[in-house]
Wavefront OBJ file of the C-alpha trace (Angstrom):
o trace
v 210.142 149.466 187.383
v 212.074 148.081 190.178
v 216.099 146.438 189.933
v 218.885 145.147 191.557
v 221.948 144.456 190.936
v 224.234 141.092 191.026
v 227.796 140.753 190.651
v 228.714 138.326 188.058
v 231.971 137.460 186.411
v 233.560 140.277 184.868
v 230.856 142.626 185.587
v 226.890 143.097 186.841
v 223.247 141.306 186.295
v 220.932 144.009 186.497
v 217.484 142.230 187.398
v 214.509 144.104 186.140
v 210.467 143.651 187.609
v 207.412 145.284 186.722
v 206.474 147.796 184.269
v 209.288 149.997 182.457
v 207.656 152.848 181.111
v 209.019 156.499 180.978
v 208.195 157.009 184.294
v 211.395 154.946 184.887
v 213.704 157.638 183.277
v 215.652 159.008 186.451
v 215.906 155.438 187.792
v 217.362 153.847 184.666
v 219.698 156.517 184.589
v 221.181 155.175 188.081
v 222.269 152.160 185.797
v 223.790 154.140 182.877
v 225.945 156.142 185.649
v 226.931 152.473 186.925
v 228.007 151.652 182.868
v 229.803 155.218 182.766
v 231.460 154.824 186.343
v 232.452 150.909 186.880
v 235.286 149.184 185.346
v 233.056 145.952 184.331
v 234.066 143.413 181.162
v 230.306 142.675 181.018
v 226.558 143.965 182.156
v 223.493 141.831 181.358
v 219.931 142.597 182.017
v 217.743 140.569 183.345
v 213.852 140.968 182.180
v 212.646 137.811 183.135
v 210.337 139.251 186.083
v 209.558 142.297 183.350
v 205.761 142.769 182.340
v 205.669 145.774 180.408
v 208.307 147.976 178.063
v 207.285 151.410 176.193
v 208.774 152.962 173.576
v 210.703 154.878 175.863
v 212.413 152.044 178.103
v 213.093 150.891 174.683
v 214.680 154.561 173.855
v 217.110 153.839 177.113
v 218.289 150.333 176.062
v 219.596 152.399 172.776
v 221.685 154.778 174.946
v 222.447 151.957 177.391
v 223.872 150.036 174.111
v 225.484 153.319 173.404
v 227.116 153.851 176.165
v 228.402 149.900 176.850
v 229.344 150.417 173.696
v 231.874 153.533 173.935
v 233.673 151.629 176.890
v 233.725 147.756 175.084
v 231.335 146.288 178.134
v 229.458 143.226 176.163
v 225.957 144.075 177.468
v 223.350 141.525 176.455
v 219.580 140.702 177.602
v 218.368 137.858 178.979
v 214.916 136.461 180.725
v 212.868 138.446 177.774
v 209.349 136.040 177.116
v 205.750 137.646 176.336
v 204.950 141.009 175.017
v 208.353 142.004 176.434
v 209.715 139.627 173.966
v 207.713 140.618 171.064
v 208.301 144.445 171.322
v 211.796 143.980 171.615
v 212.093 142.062 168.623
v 209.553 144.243 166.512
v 211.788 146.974 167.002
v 214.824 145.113 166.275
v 216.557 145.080 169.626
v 217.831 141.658 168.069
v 220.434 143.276 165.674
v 222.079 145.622 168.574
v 221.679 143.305 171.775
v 222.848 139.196 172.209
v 219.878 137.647 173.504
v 220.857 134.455 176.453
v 218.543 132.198 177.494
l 1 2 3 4 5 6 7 8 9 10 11 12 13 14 15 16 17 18 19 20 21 22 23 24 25 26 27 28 29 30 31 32 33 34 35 36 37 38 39 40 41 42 43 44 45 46 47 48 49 50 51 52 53 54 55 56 57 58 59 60 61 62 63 64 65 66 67 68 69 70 71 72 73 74 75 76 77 78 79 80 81 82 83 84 85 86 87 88 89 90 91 92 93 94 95 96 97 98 99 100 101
């Protein structure tokens, strides 16, 4: 999994591509330092160029959630379409996340 980051009003677009597996763990964890460390209103991530989520990318949106959470940053997902689309919603994602266009 690669990202970048945008600023956006009130906060950050994090742009996701290619696979997200557990591989990913150290790298995602650059973006949960970002929630724990920035003053932001808002974070949303961007899976539209996303082909592939695990169980355990889908592990660290939970803490991600978690940790938006503890600070009152509105993070929501966007871009999700495919299998990326059907896993989230088979595990729910759709009661803890907002889902944009």
């Amino acid at each position: 999994m690669n990202y970048k980051t945008i600023d956006i009003d009130g906060g950050k677009e994090i742009l996701f591509s290619g696979s997200f597996t557990f591989r990913d763990h150290d790298t995602f964890f650059e973006i949960i330092s970002m929630i724990k460390n920035t003053e932001i209103e808002r974070m949303v991530f961007n899976l539209k160029d996303c082909d592939f989520i695990d169980s355990a990318a889908l592990g660290m949106f939970v803490i991600a959630h978690d940790e938006a959470s503890s600070k009152s940053i509105d993070l929501s997902i966007k871009g999700v379409d495919g299998k990326v689309k059907e896993v989230m919603f088979a595990a729910r994602f759709d009661s803890l996340y907002r889902f944009e266009k």
